[in-house]
C-alpha positions in Angstrom: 137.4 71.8 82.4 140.6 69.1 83.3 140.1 66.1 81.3 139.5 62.8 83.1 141.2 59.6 81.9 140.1 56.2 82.5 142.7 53.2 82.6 141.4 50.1 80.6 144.3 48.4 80.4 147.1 46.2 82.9 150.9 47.7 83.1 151.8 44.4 81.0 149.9 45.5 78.1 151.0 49.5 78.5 153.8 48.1 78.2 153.6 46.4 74.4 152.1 49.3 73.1 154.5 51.2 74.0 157.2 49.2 72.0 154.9 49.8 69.1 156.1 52.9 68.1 160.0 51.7 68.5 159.5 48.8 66.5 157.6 50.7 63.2 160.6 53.2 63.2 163.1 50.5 63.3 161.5 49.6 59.8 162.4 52.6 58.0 165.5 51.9 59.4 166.3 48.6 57.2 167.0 48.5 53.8 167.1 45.2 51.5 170.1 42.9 51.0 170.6 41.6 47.7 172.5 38.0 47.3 175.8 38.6 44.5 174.5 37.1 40.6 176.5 36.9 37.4 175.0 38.0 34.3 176.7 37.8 30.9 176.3 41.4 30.9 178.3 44.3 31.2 175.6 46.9 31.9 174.2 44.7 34.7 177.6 44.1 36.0 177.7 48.3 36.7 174.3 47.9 38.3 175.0 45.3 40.4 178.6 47.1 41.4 176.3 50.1 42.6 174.2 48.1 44.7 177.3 47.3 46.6 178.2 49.9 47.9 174.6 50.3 50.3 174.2 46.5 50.6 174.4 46.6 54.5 171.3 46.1 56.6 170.3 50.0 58.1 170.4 53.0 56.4 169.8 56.2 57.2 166.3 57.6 58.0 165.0 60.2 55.7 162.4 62.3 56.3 158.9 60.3 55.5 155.1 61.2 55.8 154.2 57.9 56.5 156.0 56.9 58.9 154.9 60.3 60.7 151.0 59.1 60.3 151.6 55.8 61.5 152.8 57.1 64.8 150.3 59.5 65.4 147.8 56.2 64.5 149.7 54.3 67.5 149.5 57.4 69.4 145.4 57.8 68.9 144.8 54.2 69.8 146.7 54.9 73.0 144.6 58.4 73.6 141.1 56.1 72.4 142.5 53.2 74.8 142.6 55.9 77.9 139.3 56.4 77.5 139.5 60.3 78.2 136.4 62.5 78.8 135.1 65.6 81.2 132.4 66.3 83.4 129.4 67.4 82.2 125.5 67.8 82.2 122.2 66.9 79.9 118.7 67.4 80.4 117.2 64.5 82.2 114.1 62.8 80.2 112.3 63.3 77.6 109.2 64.8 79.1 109.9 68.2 80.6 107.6 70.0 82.8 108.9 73.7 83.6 107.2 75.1 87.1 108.1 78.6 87.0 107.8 80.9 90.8 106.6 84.2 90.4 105.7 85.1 93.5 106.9 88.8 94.9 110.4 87.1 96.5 111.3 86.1 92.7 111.7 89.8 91.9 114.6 89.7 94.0 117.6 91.1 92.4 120.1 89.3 93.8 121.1 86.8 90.7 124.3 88.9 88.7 121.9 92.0 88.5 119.1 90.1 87.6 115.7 89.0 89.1 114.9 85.6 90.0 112.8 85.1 88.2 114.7 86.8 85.3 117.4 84.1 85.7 114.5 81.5 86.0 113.6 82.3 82.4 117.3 82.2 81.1 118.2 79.1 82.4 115.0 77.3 81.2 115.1 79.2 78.0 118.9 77.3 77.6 117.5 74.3 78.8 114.9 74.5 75.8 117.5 74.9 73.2 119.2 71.7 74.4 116.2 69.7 73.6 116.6 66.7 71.1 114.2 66.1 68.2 111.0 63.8 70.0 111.7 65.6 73.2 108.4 68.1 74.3 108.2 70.0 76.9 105.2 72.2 79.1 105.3 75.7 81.1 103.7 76.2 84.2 104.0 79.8 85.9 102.7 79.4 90.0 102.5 81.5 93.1 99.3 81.0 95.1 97.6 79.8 92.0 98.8 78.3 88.7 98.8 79.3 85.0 99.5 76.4 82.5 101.0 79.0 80.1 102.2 76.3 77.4 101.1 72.5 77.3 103.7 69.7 76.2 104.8 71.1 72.9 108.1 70.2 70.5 108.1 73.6 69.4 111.0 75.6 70.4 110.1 78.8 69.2 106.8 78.7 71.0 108.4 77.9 74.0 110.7 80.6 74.3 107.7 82.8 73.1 105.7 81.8 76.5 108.6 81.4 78.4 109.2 85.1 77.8 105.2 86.4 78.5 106.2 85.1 82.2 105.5 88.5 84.5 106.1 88.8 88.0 103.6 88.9 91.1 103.4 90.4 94.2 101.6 87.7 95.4 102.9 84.8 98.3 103.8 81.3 97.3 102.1 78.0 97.2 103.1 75.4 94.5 99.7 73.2 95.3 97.5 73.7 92.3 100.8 74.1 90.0 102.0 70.4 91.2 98.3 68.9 91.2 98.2 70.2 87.5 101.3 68.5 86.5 100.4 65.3 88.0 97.5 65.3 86.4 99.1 65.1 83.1 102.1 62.6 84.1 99.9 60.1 86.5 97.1 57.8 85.3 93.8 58.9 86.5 94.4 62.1 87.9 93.7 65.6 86.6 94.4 69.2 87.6 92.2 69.8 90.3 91.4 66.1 91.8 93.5 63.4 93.3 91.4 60.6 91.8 93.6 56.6 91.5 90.9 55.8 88.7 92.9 54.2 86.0 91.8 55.4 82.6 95.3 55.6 81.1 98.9 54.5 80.7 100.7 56.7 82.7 103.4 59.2 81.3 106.4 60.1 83.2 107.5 62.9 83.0 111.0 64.9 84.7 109.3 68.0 86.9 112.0 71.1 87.2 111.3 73.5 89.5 112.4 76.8 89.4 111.6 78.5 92.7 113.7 80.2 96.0 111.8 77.4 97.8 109.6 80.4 100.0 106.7 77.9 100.7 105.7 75.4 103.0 105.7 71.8 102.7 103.5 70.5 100.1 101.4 67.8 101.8 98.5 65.6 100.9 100.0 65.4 97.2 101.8 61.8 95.6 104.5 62.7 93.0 103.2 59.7 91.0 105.5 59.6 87.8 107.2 62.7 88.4 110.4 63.0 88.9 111.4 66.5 90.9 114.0 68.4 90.3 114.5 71.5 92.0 116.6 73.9 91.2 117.2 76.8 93.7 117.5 80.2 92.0 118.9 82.9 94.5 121.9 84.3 96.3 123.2 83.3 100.1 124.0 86.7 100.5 120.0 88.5 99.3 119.6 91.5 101.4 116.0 92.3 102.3 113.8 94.2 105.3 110.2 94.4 104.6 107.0 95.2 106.4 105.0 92.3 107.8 102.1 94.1 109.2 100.4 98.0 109.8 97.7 98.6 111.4 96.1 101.8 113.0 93.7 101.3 116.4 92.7 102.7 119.4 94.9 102.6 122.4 93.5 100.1 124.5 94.2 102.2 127.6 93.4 105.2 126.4 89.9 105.2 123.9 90.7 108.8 122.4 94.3 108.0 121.3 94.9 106.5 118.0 97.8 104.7 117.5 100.0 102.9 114.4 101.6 99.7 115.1 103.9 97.6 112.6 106.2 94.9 112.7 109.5 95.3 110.6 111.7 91.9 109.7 115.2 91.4 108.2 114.8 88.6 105.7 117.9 89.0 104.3 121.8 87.7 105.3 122.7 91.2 106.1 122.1 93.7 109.1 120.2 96.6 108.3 120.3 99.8 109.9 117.2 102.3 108.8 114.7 104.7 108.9 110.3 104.4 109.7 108.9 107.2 108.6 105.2 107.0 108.8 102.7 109.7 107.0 99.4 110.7 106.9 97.9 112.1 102.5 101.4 112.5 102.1 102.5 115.0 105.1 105.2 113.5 107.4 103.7 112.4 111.0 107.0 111.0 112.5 109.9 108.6 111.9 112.1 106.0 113.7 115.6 104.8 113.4 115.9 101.3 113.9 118.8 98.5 113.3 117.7 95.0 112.7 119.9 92.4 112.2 120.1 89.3 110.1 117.3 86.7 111.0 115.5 89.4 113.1 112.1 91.7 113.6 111.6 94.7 115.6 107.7 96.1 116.4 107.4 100.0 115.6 104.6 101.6 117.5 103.6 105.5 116.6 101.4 107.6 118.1 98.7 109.7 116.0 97.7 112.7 116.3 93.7 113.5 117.8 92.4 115.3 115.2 93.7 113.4 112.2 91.1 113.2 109.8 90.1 110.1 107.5 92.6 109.8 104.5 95.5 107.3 104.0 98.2 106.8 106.2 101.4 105.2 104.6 104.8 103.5 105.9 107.7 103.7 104.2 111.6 102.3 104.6 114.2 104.4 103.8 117.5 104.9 104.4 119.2 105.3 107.3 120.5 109.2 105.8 116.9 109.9 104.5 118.4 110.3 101.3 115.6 107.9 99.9 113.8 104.4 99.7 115.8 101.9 101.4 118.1 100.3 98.6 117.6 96.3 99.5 117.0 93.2 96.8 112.7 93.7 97.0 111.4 96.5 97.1 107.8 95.4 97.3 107.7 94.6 101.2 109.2 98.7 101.9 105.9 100.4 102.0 102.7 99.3 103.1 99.6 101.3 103.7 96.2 101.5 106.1 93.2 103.4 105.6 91.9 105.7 108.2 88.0 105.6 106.9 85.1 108.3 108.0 84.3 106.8 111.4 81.4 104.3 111.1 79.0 103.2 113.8 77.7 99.4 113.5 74.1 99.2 113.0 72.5 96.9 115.9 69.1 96.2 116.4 67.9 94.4 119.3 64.0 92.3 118.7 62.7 91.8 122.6 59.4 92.6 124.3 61.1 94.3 126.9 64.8 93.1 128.3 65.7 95.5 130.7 69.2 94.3 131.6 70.3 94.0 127.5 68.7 97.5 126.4 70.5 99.1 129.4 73.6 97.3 128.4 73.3 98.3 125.0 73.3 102.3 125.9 76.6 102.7 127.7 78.6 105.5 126.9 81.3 103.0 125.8 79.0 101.0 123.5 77.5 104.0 121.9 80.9 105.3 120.9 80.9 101.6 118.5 77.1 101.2 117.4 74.0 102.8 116.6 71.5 100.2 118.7 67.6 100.6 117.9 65.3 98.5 119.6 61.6 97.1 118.2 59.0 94.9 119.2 59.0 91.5 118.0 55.2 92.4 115.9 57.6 94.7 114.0 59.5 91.2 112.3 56.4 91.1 110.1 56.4 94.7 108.6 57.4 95.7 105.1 60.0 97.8 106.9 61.8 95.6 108.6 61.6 92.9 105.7 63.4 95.3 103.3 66.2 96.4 105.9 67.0 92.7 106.9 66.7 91.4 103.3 69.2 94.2 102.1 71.8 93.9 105.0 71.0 97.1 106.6 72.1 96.3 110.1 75.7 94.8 111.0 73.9 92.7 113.9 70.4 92.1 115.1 69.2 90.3 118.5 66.5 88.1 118.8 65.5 88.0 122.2 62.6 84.9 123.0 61.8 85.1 119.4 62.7 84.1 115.7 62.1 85.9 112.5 60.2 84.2 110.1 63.6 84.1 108.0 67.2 84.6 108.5 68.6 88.0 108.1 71.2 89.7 105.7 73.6 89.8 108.5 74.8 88.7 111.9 72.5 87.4 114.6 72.0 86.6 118.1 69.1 84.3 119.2 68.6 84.6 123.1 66.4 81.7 124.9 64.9 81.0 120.7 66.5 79.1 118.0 67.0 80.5 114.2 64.3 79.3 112.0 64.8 76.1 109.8 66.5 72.7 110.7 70.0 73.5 110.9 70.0 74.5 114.7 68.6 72.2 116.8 67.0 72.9 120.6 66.8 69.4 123.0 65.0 71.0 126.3 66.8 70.6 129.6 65.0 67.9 131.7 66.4 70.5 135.2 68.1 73.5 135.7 71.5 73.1 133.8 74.8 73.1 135.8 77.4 75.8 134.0 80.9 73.7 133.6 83.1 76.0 131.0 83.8 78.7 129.0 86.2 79.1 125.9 87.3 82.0 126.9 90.2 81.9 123.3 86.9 82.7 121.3 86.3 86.9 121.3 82.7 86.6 122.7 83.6 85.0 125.6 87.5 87.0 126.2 87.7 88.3 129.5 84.4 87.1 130.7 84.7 84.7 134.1 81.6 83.0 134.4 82.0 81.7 137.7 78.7 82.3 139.8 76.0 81.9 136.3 72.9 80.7 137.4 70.1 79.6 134.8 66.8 78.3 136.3 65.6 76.5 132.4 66.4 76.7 128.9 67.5 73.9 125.9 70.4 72.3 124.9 71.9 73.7 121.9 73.2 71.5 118.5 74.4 73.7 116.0 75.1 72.8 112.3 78.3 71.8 110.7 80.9 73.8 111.3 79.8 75.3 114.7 81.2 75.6 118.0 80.3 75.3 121.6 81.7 78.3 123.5 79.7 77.9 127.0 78.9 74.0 128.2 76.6 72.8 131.2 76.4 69.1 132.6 73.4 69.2 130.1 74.8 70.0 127.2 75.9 72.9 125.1 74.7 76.4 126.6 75.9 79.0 124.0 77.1 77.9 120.5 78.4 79.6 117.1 77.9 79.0 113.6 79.0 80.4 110.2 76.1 81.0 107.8 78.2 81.7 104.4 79.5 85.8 105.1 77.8 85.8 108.4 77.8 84.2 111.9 75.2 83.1 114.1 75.0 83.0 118.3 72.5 81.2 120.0 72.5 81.1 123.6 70.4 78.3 124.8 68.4 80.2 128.0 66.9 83.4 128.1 67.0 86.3 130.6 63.2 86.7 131.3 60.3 85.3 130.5 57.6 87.4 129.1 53.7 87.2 129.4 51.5 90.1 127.7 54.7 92.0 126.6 55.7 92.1 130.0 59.0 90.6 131.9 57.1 88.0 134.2 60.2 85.9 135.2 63.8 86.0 136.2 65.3 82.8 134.1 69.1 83.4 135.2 71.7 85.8 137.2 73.6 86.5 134.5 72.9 90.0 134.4 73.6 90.7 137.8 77.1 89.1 137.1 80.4 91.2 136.4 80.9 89.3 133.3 77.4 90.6 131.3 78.8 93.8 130.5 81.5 92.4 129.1 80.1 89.5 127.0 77.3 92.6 125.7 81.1 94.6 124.7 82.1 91.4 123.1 79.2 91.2 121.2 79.1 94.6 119.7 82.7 94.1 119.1 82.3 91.3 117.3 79.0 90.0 115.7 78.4 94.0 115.4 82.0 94.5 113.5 82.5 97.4 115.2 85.8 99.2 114.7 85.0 102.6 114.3 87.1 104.4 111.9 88.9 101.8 111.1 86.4 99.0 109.8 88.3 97.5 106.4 91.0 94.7 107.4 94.0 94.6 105.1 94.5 92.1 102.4 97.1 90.4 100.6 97.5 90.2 97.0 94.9 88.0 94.8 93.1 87.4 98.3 89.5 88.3 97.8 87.3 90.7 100.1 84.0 91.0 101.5 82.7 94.3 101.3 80.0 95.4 103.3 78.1 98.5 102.3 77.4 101.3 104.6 74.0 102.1 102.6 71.5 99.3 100.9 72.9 99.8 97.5 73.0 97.0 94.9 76.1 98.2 93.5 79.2 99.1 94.5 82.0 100.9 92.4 86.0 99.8 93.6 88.9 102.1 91.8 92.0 100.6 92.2 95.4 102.0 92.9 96.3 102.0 89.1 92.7 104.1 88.7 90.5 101.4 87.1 86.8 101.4 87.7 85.2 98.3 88.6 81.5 97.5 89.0 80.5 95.3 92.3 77.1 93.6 92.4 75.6 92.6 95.8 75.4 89.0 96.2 72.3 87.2 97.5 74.2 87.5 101.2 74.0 90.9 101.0 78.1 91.7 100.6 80.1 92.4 97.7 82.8 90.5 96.8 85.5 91.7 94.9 88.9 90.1 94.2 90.7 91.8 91.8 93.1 93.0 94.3 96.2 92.3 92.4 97.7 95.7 92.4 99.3 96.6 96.0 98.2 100.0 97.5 95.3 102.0 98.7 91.5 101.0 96.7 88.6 103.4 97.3 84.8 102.0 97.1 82.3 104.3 96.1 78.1 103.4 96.7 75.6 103.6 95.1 75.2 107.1 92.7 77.6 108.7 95.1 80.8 110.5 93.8 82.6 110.5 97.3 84.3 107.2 98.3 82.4 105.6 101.4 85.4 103.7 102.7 88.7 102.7 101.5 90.6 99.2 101.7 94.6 98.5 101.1 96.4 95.6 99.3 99.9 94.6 101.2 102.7 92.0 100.9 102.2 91.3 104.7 104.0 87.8 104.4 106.8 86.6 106.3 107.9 83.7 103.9 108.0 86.6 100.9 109.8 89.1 102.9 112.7 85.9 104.1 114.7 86.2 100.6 117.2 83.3 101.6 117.1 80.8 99.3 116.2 77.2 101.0 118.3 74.2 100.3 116.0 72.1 99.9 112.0 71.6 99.7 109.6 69.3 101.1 106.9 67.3 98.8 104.7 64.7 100.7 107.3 64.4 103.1 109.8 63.4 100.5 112.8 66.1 100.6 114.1 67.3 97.4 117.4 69.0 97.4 118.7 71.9 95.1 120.5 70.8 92.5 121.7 71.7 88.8 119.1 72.5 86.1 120.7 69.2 84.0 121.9 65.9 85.6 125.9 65.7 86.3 127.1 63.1 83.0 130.4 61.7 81.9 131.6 63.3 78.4 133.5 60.4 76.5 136.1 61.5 74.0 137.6 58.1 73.0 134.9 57.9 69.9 135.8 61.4 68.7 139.4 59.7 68.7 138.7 56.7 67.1 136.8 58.8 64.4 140.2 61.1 63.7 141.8 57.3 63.6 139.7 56.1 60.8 140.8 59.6 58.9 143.9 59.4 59.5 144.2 55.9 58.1 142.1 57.3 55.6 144.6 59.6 54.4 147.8 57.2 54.5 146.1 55.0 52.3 145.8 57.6 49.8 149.5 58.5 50.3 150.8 55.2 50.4 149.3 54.4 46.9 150.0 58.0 45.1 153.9 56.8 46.1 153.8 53.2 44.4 152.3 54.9 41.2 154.5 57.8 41.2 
């Protein structure tokens, strides 16, 4: 680096040091003058004759080492008096908390043939052997969770030790429970996983480096207390990644018997790309695309499937533009994804009324019985061992309550017509007169497409559902038709039935709602949605370390899931009847086997799908609590003096022309 040089002193007094130098030469110049003496000797007369001849006041200079060290002392105090020094950089604090990204965009190898979060670990791994004596120091890997992989420690070695255990994720980034944990440990009265102001200690600042591209949205709701952030941005302006976002396979919504692929393809990188789709189905090559995407951009790639294609796995895969292989780009974990195509599946419905014409009719469409299997029973039958064990065990995807109510809630979804559920969560208030219909939500997918205009509804109650509800149809009265979650499942209760029943026997009309354009489509809805109906393709994707719900196909209390990598893991059924499993950290295609049974029932995949992963660009900058904190060096910018150095030669120096000046006078 140049030098820097710092003037601490006026022209005027420049100007007398410089005649410092001059003036100590000029010394070794003289030579001493002797006054003329007579002696009553002869030998002193020769002596003193001698002396004569040089007794004039300059003599010639002669070589001399001390004159040499004295003017490279006057030269040092003129280096130590211009203060001279560089630029250069320390690790700020004394407290050092390491937040380490390794989400899937830190294996981006874009960062001199290294990973990002590769280069992460070698610049904090330098930082750590810079670290004074007293200085400590804590590790904290995140992506969408946290791992405290060292607490504050002194020790070097260990450091570098944990540092290095680091591994990289395919999972998306959120630095929330990684910050919450290290202001738990700087701010007084706060801890990992609360936000608590009780004061219980003396706070301990401490300086917070992160390490991360900066893929993640702003951190809200979260005070940096005592910490002091500073992030440093690890990537390269010019990363070069297209991933896939999202791949699905449905039905064609125009045609019912043509299947068809659809996926979205985005350039997160700085570069335009110019590739190849190529979808297949166990393997075998379906079709492909050519596609050119530039910088900043998406494009949506829609393939049709064949007919007959049975269940099995159907994968999508970049490549290159030649075909001569995987697309080359920084990630590669974005450049495949895959979707299940699982044995098709028909949603169990059963429908509890004493008779309801207009539903049961509804319910044996063509269209509807190519989604469900739809039995029907008498409401006596609620009270039979049968029924018990079937509803307890989460044998049926939906059931329909029509002017009735079990005597307890079923293992699944439910829709309650002109009844409430049992218990005192839902709550019926009776209308005083015939209700006046006002609106529909028609965003929510029981009510899409379904114009209400004309509904007619001679009595019924006003419905109040629990926390966390919502009112999708609303009368002058009060809420009509309202939805609740109930842990995995959801409840509808529709506050009017359709008839009135007397001896097991429709006796009344209570609405017009069946003669309305509108009921067949609200009874689609509802077998499309309560019933989770979607034929052969049932299993919605999920993203890495997000859990799943599985539903079984049979009453089972096991299930068995073999990931991609082979493993064999053992499900239990929870009291809700599903099966949760999150273990899905590896990304590709899982199969879950029931029960005894040596076949796999259905199959699930694991995908990046996430736009902020896939968009490699390093950000400038990142937002905590509304506070931005730009990029910056791993150590804080600070001013190298050299004048002490200098001074410290100086005191050697004069050192050393004491010792030479004395060895003369004794010689």
């Amino acid at each position: 680096m140049m030098p820097e040089w710092l003037n601490t002193l006026s022209w005027w007094q420049w100007g007398i040091l410089a005649g410092v130098p001059p003036l100590i030469v000029s010394l070794y110049f003289l030579k001493l003058k002797r006054q003329p003496l007579e002696v009553p000797s002869t030998y002193l007369w020769s002596r003193t004759v001698e002396d004569l001849h040089v007794n004039s006041i300059w003599q010639r200079l002669r070589k001399s080492l001390l004159l040499l060290l004295q003017l490279l002392a006057v030269l040092l105090i003129a280096l130590a008096l211009g203060r001279p020094g560089w630029k250069g950089t320390q690790l700020a604090g004394e407290r050092l908390i390491f937040l380490v990204d390794n989400s899937a965009s830190m294996s981006t190898e874009d960062v001199n043939g290294r990973s990002r979060l590769g280069e992460s670990k070698r610049r904090i791994g330098a930082l750590i052997d810079e670290m004074d004596s007293g200085e400590v120091a804590m590790i904290v890997s995140f992506a969408d969770n946290a791992d405290a992989v060292q607490t504050f420690t002194g020790d070097r070695r260990l450091l570098h030790r944990k540092l290095k255990a680091i591994q990289p994720t395919n999972r998306s980034t959120d630095p929330q429970l990684a910050l919450r944990y290290a202001a738990g440990l700087a701010n007084p009265g706060r801890q990992a996983n609360d936000a608590r102001d009780t004061q219980v200690a003396d706070a301990l600042p401490a300086s917070l480096y992160i390490f991360s591209d900066g893929g993640f949205p702003a951190v809200k709701d979260f005070s940096l207390g005592h910490l002091e952030p500073i992030y440093v941005s690890i990537g390269s302006e010019s990363a070069h990644n297209v991933g896939i976002i999202s791949f699905a396979a449905e039905r064609n919504l125009e045609r019912a018997d043509q299947l068809q692929a659809f996926s979205r393809i985005e350039n997160g990188g700085a570069v335009d790309a110019e590739l190849l789709v190529t979808l297949r189905h166990e393997g075998n090559l379906i079709d492909s695309q050519r596609h050119s995407i530039p910088a900043g951009n998406g494009v949506g790639v829609t393939f049709d499937l064949p007919r007959d294609l049975d269940a099995g796995v159907l994968s999508l895969r970049l490549e290159n533009a030649s075909g001569s292989g995987d697309y080359d780009d920084n990630m590669a974990f974005d450049n495949v994804a895959y979707t299940p195509i699982n044995p098709p599946r028909l949603a169990r419905i059963l429908m509890v009324s004493h008779g309801n014409d207009a539903w049961e009719l509804a319910l044996t469409t063509e269209r509807v019985q190519q989604l469900a299997d739809v039995a029907v029973v008498k409401p006596s039958a609620m009270t039979s061992e049968s029924f018990l064990q079937e509803a307890g065990s989460g044998a049926y995807d939906l059931i329909i309550f029509d002017m009735c109510s079990p005597p307890e809630m079923p293992l699944c979804n439910t829709l309650f017509l002109g009844a409430k559920p049992p218990g005192d969560e839902w709550k019926a208030e009776p209308f005083a007169s015939p209700p006046y219909f006002l609106d529909a939500n028609g965003t929510h997918p029981l009510m899409q497409l379904a114009d209400m205009t004309g509904l007619l509804v001679a009595e019924g109650f006003k419905v109040v559902p629990p926390q966390g509800g919502q009112t999708l149809m609303e009368a002058d009265l009060g809420a009509m038709l309202a939805i609740a979650p109930r842990r995995a499942y959801e409840d509808a209760v529709l506050g009017f039935g359709f008839f009135s029943y007397k001896d097991g026997k429709a006796s009344e009309v209570l609405t017009n709602w069946h003669t309305r354009p509108s009921f067949p489509i609200f009874v689609m809805n509802v077998v499309k949605y309560l019933g989770g109906s979607r034929g052969a393709f049932a299993m919605k994707p999920v993203q890495p370390g997000h859990e799943l719900r599985i539903r079984a196909l049979t009453p089972v209390e096991t299930v068995t899931v073999k990931t991609p990598a082979g493993d064999k893991i053992e499900v239990f059924r929870e009291a809700m009847g599903s099966f949760v499993f999150s273990q899905t950290q590896q990304q590709g295609v899982y199969e879950v086997i029931e029960g005894d049974q040596d076949e796999p029932a259905q199959r699930f995949a694991v995908n990046l799908f996430n736009h902020r992963e896939t968009s490699v660009l390093p950000q400038e900058e990142i937002d905590i609590d509304h506070e931005k904190v730009a990029g910056t060096l791993s150590r804080q910018p600070v001013r190298r003096e050299l004048w002490k150095w200098i001074l410290l030669g100086l005191l050697g120096l004069l050192t050393f022309e004491w010792y030479i000046y004395n060895r003369r006078v004794y010689l």
